[in-house]
N, C-alpha and C positions, 0 to 999 in steps of 0.2 A: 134241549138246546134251542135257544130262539135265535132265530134270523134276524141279523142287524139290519132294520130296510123291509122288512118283507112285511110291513103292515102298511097301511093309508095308501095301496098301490092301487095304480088306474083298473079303472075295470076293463079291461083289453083281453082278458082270459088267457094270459099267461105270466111266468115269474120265472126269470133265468136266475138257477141257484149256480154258482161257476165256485165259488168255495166251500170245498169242502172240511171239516172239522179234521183236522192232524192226530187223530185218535182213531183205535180199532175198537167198532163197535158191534156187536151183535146179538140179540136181532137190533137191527133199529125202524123203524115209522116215521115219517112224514104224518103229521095231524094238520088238517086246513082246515081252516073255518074261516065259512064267506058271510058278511055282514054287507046287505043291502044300504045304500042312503035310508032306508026308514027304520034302519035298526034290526030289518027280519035275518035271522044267521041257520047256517044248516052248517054242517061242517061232515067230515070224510077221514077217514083211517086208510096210510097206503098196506100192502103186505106188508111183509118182515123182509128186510133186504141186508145186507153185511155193507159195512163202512170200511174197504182195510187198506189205509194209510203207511202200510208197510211194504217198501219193497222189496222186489223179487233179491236174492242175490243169484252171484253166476256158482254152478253147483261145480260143473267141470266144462271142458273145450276139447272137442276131438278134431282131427283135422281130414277131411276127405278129398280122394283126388292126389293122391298124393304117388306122384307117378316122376319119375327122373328127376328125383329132388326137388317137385314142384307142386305145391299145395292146392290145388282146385276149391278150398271152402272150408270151413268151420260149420261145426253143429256145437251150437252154446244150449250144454242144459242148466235149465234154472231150477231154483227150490219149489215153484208156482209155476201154475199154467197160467202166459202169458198171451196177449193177443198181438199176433204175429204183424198185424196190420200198424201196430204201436211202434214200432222198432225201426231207429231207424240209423243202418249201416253207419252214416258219419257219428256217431253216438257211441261207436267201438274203436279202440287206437290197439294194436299189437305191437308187439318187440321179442325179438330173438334173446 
């Protein structure tokens, strides 16, 4: 897949890649190749890294705390391990 943009960029030593391809890929690579003003190029292979564009869904909801008819909290398990730092409460709505 080539990067729209990711060529003729400054030499500043870096390239914010922010989209990513809506496909699951795996393995996938990053290939760079740097080309000097005089034509000189070296180029780099990254590891094998997973591309997965699919999200998690919710698996089941237990509720804890649950003491004089009163819910103290939710544990949402998901299909995937998700990073907990991602989530964020307003992003949940309940209903009886």
């Amino acid at each position: 897949m080539l990067i729209p943009g990711a060529s003729a960029l400054p030499n500043n030593g870096s390239f914010d890649w922010t989209s990513l391809p809506s496909i699951d890929v795996s393995p996938s690579r990053i290939r760079l190749t740097i080309t000097d003003n005089l034509g000189n190029s070296t180029g780099s292979i990254s590891p094998d890294f997973v591309i997965d564009s699919t999200p998690p869904t919710i698996v089941s909801v237990e509720t804890v705390g649950d003491t004089l008819g009163q819910i103290g909290g939710y544990i949402v398990n998901f299909s995937e391990p998700v990073n907990a730092a991602s989530l964020n409460i307003n992003d949940f709505t309940s209903s009886l």
